[in-house]
N, C-alpha and C positions, 0 to 999 in steps of 0.2 A: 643635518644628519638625519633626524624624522624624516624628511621628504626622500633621502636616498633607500632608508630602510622600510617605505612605508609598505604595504602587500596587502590589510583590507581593501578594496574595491580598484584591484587593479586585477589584470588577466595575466595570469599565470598558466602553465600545461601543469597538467596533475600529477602530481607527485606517482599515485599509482602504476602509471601509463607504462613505466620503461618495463616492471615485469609480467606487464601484460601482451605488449607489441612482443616481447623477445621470447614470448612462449615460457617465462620460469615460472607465473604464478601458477601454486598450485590449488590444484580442487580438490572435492573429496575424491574424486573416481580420479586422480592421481597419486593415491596413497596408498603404494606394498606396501608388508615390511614380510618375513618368516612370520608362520605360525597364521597368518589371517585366511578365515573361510569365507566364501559365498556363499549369497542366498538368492533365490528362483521365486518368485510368487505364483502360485494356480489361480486366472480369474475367472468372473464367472462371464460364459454368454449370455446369460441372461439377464434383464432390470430389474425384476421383482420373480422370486422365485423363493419355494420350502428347501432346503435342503435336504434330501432323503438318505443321501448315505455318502462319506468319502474313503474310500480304498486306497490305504498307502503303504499295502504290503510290496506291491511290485517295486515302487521309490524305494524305500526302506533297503533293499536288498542290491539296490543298482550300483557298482563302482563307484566309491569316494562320496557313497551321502551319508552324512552323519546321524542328522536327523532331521525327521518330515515331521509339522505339527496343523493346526484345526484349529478353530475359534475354538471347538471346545476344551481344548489344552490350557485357555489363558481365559479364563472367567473376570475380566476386568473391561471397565470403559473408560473411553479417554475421553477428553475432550474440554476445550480452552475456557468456552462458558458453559457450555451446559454436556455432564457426562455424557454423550450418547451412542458413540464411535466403541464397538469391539475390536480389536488391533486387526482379526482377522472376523470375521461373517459367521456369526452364531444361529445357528436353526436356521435362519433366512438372510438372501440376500437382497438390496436393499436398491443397488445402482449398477447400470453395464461395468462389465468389468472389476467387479469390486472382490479384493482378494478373499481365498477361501482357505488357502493355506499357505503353506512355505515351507523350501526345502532347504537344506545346509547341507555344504557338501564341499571336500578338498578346494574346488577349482568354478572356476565361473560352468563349463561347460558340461562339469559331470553336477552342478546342479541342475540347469535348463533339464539336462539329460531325466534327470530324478523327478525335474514338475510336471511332463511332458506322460509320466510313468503314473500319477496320480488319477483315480478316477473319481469323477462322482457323480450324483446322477442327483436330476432338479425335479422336482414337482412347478411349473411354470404358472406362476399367479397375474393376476389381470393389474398391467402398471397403471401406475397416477400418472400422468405425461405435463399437467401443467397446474399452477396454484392454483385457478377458477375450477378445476376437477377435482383438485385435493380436499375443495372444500364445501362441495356438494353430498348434500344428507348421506348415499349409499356410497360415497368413496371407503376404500381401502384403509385402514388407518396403520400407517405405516411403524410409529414407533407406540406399541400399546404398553409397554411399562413406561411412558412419559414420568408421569406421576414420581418415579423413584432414582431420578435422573439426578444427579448432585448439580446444582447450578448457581450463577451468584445472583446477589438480591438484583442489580439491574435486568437482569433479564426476566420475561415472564409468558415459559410456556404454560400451553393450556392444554392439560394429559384431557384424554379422550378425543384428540381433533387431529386436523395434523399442524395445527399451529404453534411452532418452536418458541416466538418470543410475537407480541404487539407492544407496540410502542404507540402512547396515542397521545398527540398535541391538542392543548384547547386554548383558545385564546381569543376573546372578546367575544362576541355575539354572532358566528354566523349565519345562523338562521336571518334574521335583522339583514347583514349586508345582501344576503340575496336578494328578501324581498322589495329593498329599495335599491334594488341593481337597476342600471339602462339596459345593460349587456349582461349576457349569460353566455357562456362558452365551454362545451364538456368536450372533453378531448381522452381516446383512448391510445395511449401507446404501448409499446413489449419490444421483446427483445430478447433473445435464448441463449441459456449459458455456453461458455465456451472455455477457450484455453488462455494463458497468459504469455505463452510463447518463448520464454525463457531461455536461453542458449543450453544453458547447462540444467541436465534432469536432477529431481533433487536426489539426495542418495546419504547415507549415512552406516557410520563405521561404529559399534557399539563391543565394549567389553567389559567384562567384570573382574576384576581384581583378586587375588588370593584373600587380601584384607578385607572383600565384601567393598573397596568401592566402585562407584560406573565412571566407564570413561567415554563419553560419544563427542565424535565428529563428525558435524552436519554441517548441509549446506544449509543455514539456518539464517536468518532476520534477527532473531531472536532467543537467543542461547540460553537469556536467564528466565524467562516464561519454558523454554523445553525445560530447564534444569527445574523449575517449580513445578509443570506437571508431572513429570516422571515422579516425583518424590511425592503428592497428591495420590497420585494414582497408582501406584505400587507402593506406597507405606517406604521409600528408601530415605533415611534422612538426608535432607536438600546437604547437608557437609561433605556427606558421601559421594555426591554428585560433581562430575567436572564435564562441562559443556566445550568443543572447542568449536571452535568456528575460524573454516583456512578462508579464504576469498572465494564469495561467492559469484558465480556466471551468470547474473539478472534473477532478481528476485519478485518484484513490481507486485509486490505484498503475498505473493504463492507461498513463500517461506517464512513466512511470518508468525506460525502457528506451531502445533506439533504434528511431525507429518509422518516418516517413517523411524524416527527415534523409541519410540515404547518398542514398537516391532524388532526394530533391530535390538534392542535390550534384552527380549524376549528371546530372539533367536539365541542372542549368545548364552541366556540362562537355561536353553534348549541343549546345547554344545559344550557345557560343563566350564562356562567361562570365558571359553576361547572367542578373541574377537571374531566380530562377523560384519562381513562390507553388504549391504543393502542398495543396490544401485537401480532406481527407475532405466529402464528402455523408453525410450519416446513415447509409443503409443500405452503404457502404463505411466506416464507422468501425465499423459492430459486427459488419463479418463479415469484410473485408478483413485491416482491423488486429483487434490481438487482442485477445479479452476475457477474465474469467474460469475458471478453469479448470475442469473436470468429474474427478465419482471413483466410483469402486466400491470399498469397504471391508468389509473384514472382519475383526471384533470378536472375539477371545476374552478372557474374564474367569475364571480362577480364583477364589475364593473362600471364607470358612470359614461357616459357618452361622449366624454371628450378622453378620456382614456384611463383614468385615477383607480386605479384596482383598489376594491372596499371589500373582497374576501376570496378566500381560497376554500375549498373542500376537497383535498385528497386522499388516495387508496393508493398505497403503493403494495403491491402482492411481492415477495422476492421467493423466488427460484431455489430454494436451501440445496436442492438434493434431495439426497437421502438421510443425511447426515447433518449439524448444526455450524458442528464450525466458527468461524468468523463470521458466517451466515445471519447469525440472530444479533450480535452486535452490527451488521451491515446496516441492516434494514432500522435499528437504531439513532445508528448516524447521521439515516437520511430523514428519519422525521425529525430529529433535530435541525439540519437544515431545510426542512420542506419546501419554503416558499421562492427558492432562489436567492439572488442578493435584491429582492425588493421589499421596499415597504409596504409590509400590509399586517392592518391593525384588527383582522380576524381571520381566524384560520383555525382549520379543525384538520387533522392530519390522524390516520388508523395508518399505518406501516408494521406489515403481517411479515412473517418470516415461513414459508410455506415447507414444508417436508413434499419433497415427489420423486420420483426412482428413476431420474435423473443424476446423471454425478453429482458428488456434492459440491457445495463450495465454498470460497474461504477468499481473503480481501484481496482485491483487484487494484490497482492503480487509482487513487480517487475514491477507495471507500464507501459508495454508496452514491457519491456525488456526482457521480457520470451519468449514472443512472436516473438522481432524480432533476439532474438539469436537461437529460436530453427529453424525458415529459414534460416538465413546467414549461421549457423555452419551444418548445410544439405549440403548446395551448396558448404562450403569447404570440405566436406567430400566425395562428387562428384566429385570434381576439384582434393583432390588428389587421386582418382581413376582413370582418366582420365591419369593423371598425372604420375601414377605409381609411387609417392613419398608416405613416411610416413606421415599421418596428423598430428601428431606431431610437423616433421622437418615442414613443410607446415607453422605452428602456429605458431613456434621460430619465423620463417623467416619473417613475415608479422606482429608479436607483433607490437602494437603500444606502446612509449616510448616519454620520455620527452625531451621535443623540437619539436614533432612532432603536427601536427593540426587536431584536430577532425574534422565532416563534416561540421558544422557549422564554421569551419576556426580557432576559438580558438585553441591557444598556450599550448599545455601540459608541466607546470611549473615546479619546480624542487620538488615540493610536490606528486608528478605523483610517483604512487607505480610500483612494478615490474613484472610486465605480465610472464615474461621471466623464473624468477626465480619459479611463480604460475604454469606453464605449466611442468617447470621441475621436481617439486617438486610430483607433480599429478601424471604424466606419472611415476616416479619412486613407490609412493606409489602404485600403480595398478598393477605394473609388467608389464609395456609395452613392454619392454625389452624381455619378457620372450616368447613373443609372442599377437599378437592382433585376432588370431583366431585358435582355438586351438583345435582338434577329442579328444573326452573324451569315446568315446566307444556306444554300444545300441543306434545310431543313432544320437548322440548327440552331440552339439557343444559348446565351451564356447568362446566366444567373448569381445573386447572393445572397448567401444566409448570414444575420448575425446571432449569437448568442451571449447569455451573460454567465458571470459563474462567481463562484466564493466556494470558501473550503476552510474549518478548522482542525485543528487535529481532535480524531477522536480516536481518543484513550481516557485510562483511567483516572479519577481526579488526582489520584497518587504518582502518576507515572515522575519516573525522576531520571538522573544522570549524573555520572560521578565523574571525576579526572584527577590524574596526578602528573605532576610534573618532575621530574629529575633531572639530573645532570650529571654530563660527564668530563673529563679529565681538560676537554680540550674547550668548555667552557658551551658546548650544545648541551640543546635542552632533550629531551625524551617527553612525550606527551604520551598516555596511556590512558584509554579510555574504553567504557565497554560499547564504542558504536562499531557495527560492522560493516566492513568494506563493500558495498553491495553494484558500484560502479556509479554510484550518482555525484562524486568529487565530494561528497561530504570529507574524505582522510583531508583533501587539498585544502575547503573551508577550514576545516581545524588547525591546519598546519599554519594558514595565514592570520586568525585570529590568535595564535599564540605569537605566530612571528609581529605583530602591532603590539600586542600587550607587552612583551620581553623585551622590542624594538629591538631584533637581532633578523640575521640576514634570514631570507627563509631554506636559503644553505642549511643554519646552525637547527633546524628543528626536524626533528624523526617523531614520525607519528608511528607507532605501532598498529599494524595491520592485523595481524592472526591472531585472535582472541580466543581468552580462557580464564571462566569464571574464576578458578581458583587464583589467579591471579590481576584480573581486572576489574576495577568498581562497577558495584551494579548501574546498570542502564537499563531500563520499560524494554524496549525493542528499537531496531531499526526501521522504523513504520512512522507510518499520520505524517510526512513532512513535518517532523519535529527535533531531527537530531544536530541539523548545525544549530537553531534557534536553543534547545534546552540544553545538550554539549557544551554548545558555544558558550555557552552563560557558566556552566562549571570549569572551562578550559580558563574564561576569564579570571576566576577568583581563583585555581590553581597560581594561575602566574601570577596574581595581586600576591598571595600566599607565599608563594617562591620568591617575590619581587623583597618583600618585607622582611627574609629570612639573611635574605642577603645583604640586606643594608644594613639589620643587626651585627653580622659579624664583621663587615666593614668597619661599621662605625666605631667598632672597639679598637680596629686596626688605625684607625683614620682620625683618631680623637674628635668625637664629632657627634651630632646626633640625628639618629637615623632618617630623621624626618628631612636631615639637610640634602640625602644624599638624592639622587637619582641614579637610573638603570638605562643603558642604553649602548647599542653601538658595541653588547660585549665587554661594556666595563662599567661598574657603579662610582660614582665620580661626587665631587663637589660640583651644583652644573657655575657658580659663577667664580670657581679658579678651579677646569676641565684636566688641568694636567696633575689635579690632587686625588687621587684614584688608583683603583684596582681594579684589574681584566679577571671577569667573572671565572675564568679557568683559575685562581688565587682564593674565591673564598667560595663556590659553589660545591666544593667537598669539605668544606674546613679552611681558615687559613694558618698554615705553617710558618712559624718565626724561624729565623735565618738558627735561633741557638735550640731550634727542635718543637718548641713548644707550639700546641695550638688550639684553635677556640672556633669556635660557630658549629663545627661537626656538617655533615651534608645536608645539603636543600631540598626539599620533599614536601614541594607545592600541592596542597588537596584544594580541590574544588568538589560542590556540589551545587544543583539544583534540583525543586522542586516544583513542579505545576501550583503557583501561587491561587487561593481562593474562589479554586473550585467546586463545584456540588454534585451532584445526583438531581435527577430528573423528576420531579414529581409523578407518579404510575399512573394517576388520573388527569394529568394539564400535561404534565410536560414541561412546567413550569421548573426552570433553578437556573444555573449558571456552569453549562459546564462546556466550554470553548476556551482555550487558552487563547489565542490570536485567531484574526480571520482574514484571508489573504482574498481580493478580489480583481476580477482580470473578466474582457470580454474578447472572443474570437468570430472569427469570421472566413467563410469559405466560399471559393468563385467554382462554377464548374461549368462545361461544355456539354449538352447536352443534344443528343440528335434525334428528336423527335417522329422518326422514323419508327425505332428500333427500343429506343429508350438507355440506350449508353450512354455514357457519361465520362469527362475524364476532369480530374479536379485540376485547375489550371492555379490556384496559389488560397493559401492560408494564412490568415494574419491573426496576430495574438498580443494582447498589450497586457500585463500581469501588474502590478503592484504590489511588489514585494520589500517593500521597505528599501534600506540600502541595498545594494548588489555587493557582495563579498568578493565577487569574481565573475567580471561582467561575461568573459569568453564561454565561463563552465554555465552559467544563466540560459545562456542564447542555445548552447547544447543540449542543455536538457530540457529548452521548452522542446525546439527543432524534434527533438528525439519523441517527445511524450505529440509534438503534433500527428506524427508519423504513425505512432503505434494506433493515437485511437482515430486515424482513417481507416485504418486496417481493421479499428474495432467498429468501425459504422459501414461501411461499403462492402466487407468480405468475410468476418469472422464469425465467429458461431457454429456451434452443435448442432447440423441434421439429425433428425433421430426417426425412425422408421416408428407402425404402431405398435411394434414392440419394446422400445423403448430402447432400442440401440441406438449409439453413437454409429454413422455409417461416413463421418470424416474424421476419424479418427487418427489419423497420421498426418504427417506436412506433407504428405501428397497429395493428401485431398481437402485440410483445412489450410485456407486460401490466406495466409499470412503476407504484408508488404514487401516487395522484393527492393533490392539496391537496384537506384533508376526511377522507381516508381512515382518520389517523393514529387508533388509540386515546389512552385517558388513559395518561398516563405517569405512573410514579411512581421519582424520580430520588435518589438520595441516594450519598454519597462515606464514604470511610474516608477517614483521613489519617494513616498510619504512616509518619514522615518516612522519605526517602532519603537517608542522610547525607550521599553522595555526590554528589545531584544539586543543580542551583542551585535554594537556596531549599526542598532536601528533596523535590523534586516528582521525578514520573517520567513515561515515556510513554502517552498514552491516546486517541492518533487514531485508532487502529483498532479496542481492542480493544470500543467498543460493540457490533458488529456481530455478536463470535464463537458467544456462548448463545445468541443469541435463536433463529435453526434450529431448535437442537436443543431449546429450552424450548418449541417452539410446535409441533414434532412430539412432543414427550412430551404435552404437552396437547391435541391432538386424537387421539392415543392412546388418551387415559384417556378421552375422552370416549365413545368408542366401542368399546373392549373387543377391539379390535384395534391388531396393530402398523403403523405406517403409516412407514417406514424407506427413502420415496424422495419424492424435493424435486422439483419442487417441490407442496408440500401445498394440491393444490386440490380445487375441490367434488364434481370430477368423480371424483378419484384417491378421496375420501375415501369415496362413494360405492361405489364401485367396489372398496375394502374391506371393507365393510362386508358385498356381498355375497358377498364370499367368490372374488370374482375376479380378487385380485390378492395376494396375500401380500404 
């Protein structure tokens, strides 16, 4: 019966799927009802500008506007770590596009009509355009009340600069490793912020209540972080607060924060209560709100001459924006993991979180670790040039493995998956072997890049997750949890790890999809590739909970003791005389005697978890413990290149991940496929143009160059499986970490192609070209 009902680590279609193919699921921008108003945003053309005056008598007066407001209407700052964000642009504006007002008004069209009506007039100031400018002597200092910013103890801006947060690693001597280095290798790389591409713009429906409570629905990641800022930053007590969250249209960490929730709360306390819908336009959700972040990096590598890396010294600059965001914890995450997944026993890592009038930005897919693996795996791929070794053999040799200490000094425990066997499994499926640069004829070259990666979640040592389990009449379960539906088959993972734990059909389980605080246990967020792994782990102990509630009331029915009973199959039984039992539909509400009477009452399974023995970061080493798991995987990219012209066309990607057990091998191979797809898009096409005034000038999907369907190369997909002891069912997290080699494996491979280094993203026909002749280092 186990073997019929089993649903961990088999392939399943996603429970979500049917109300998404048939068009029912809904989003927030499918949500009338009577009584609800729109709202219109004013942005600015300008990146850095004074504000001189905004005119909103003509608005004011226009058909169906209720009301028109100002940054200076809402003297408040938001912001997730460090307060810095005005809901709307106070005295000055800070980034293209960045709102300066908002209108409310009956109907979507008589507000446009009303923003359209607002005037205001800029005093135009000289923009910061990159970190390396934000932080020279006579730059502009963008945020000058830093000093007064509410922020938490990990972060740590430095008022008078435009430095939001430094994070700084120290670890062993390296000074020392340089000077008995063979090799030395400095490598600089960058790469400029952009959009996350999202299907659906994020948008958000806020009201206020006659009784003074709020009620917002967002397309939100994270409902209970919205529900704790707003009541932080407007004094609303957090009970008063109901967060919903319907299913979200791709989130790949954009909504992860607090995005237009204050605003639209705002607006409705503009409107005397009355709900108000806040829905990004396209080109206002990838330049207004924030997107991915931007970096300039600088790589050094010590080294002995057979290839044994003896130190690191890196600079990672990140890209903030204008605003902080998830920005200062980004550049956090990455000095925590600085060195890649290798062993090295000194390293010194500064990771700046830079302020520039630039959109701002907030967490990307990977967290920081896209970013600092597509510079570290450059500057190996430099070192073994230098080197005259394979980057392969380079990768074995310097794998990092268990027993060994990340930068931050932590112990890689015997849960540490297999780097070793990911790298060999890569380079085999690519044909490395076969050759890594190869004459195919009519000028043309086929090339490979490898790269390595790792990733743990970064959140707070607190982060946790709750679940409850019920049941109903017909003896299914109800699983309730606070993760959100965000399309990465997390609902599915959940659905199956109840269906193993219950041992019932995964027919018999309903996960609840539409989420609302007041009704669902808290969960950290839907973010860091953490929610089947810390979920799973409370979904588990619900059903142990549930399992245990049930056999108590059997056992009273069953004359028996509880411990004799077993669950399974829909009924709790005696397991060595099977026909001595009761079908869970009998005692999961109570069991009923034939003369009326009854006992156990309903099943109301809790689970929690907790990020077990975590720390905080030492401010001057960097030194503590703060990584739950760490997932490691290596990728690998083939491309076609015509030496002519410098085009390229990427002919297959391979990617070997080690993710513990596979929960669901089909949703696995999808969402690497998917996360390979996107960050080709994010190394070969994507990114912010910005002229020298500090305009975004691809600001629409007309002109930022997103992968089309068609586009995609062959993939060649394959897993390690070095259980998690600690995770449910062994498995770990792997939502993000598809995305992090590929950069850097498809800049080492149009690299090799052409005999130059090509160390800024994104890698197009024209940059390649334009290498080639020598016009661009």
């Amino acid at each position: 019966m186990e073997d019929i009902l089993r649903s961990v680590g088999e392939s399943m279609a996603r429970i979500e799927s049917a109300e998404k193919v048939t068009g029912r699921a809904r989003y927030v921008n499918d949500i009338y009802f009577p009584g609800l108003l729109h709202a219109a945003l004013v942005t600015s053309p300008h990146a850095h500008a004074r504000i001189v005056s905004i005119d909103t008598s003509k608005a004011r007066n226009a058909d169906g506007v209720l009301a028109v407001v100002t940054g200076e209407d809402f003297p408040w700052n938001l912001g997730i770590y460090l307060g810095d964000k005005p809901p709307l642009a106070r005295g000055v504006v800070r980034h293209f596009y960045e709102p300066v007002a908002a209108v409310v008004a009956e109907n979507e069209a008589a507000a446009a009509t009303g923003a359209a009506l607002v005037d205001v007039k800029y005093e135009p100031m000289r923009p910061v355009l990159s970190p390396k400018d934000a932080l020279k002597p006579d730059a502009p200092i963008l945020h000058e009340d830093m000093a007064s910013y509410r922020h938490i103890p990990a972060i740590m801006p430095e008022p008078g600069t435009n430095v939001a947060n430094r994070t700084k690693i120290r670890k062993g001597d390296v000074e020392r490793a340089f000077r008995e280095a063979d090799t030395v290798v400095e490598v600089d790389v960058s790469f400029p912020p952009g959009d996350h591409g999202a299907m659906e713009p994020r948008g958000s429906i806020a009201e206020i209540r006659p009784d003074g409570s709020v009620v917002i629905i967002s397309s939100t990641q994270a409902p209970f972080v919205v529900r704790s800022l707003l009541a932080i930053g407007f004094g609303i007590p957090i009970g008063k607060i109901a967060v919903i969250a319907p299913y979200l249209g791709g989130g790949f960490g954009g909504k992860a924060g607090i995005q237009l929730e204050g605003l639209a709360y705002l607006l409705s306390k503009s409107a005397g209560g009355r709900p108000v819908k806040l829905v990004n336009g396209r080109e206002e959700d990838m330049t207004s709100s924030p997107g991915h972040i931007g970096l300039d990096a600088t790589i050094k590598i010590a080294a002995t001459k057979d290839g044994q890396i003896l130190g690191m010294d890196l600079l990672f600059l990140f890209d903030s924006g204008g605003y902080a965001d998830y920005a200062v914890n980004i550049s956090r995450a990455a000095a925590i993991s600085c060195t890649g997944p290798y062993k090295v026993d000194n390293v010194r890592c500064d990771s700046l979180c830079v302020y520039t009038n630039h959109p701002f930005a907030t967490a990307y897919r990977g967290f920081g670790h896209i970013e600092l693996a597509t510079a570290v795996e450059r500057a190996l791929d430099v070192l073994a040039e230098k080197l005259a070794m394979d980057p392969v053999e380079l990768r074995l040799k310097n794998a990092i493995k268990a027993g060994d200490t990340t930068p931050t000094g932590s112990v890689l425990d015997l849960n540490t998956g297999d780097l070793r066997r990911c790298i060999s499994k890569t380079a085999e499926m690519i044909k490395w072997s076969e050759g890594d640069r190869i004459k195919t004829g009519n000028g043309k070259v086929r090339a490979k890049g490898i790269a390595c990666l790792w990733k743990s979640p970064a959140m707070p040592t607190s982060a946790d997750a709750g679940a409850i389990v019920t049941f109903n009449e017909d003896g299914s379960a109800n699983v309730i949890t606070g993760a959100v539906e965000i399309g990465s088959g997390a609902m599915t993972a959940i659905a199956q790890i109840a269906a193993e734990r219950l041992k019932l059909g995964l027919d018999k389980i309903h996960v609840v999809t539409e989420l609302d605080t007041r009704r669902h246990p808290h969960d950290w967020a839907t973010a860091a590739s953490r929610t089947t792994f810390m979920v799973g782990k409370a979904v588990i102990e619900a059903c142990d909970d549930a399992i245990n509630q049930m056999k108590q009331t059997a056992a009273q029915v069953l004359h028996c003791l509880p411990e004799e009973l077993e669950v399974s199959g829909g009924r709790v039984f005696l397991p060595d005389e099977p026909e001595i039992g009761l079908e869970l539909s009998k005692v999961a509400l109570g069991y009923v005697y034939e003369n009326g009477h009854a006992v156990g009452g309903q099943v109301i399974g809790r689970g929690r978890y907790i990020a077990r023995r975590l720390t905080e970061i030492d401010p001057e080493t960097g030194q503590g413990h703060p990584a739950l798991e760490w997932t490691f995987g290596a990728q690998a990219v083939e491309v076609e290149l015509d030496l002519r012209d410098g085009s390229f066309e990427v002919i297959s990607a391979a990617s070997v991940l080690d993710v513990g057990k596979l929960i669901n091998p089909a949703i696995a191979r999808g969402q690497l496929a998917g996360a390979i797809q996107m960050a080709l898009g994010f190394a070969t096409s994507e990114g912010f143009f910005f002229n020298d005034r500090g305009q975004v000038v691809n600001g629409s999907l007309r002109t930022y160059k997103l992968p089309r369907i068609g586009s995609d190369p062959k993939y060649y997909i394959d897993f390690v499986e070095t259980p998690q002891k600690d995770g449910p069912y062994g498995m770990r997290g792997m939502g993000e970490q598809g995305v992090i080699g590929i950069p850097a494996a498809l800049a080492n491979a149009v690299s090799r192609a052409i005999g130059r280094p090509i160390n800024k993203l994104p890698v197009t026909a024209e940059r390649t070209w334009r290498v080639m002749r020598g016009e661009e280092a």
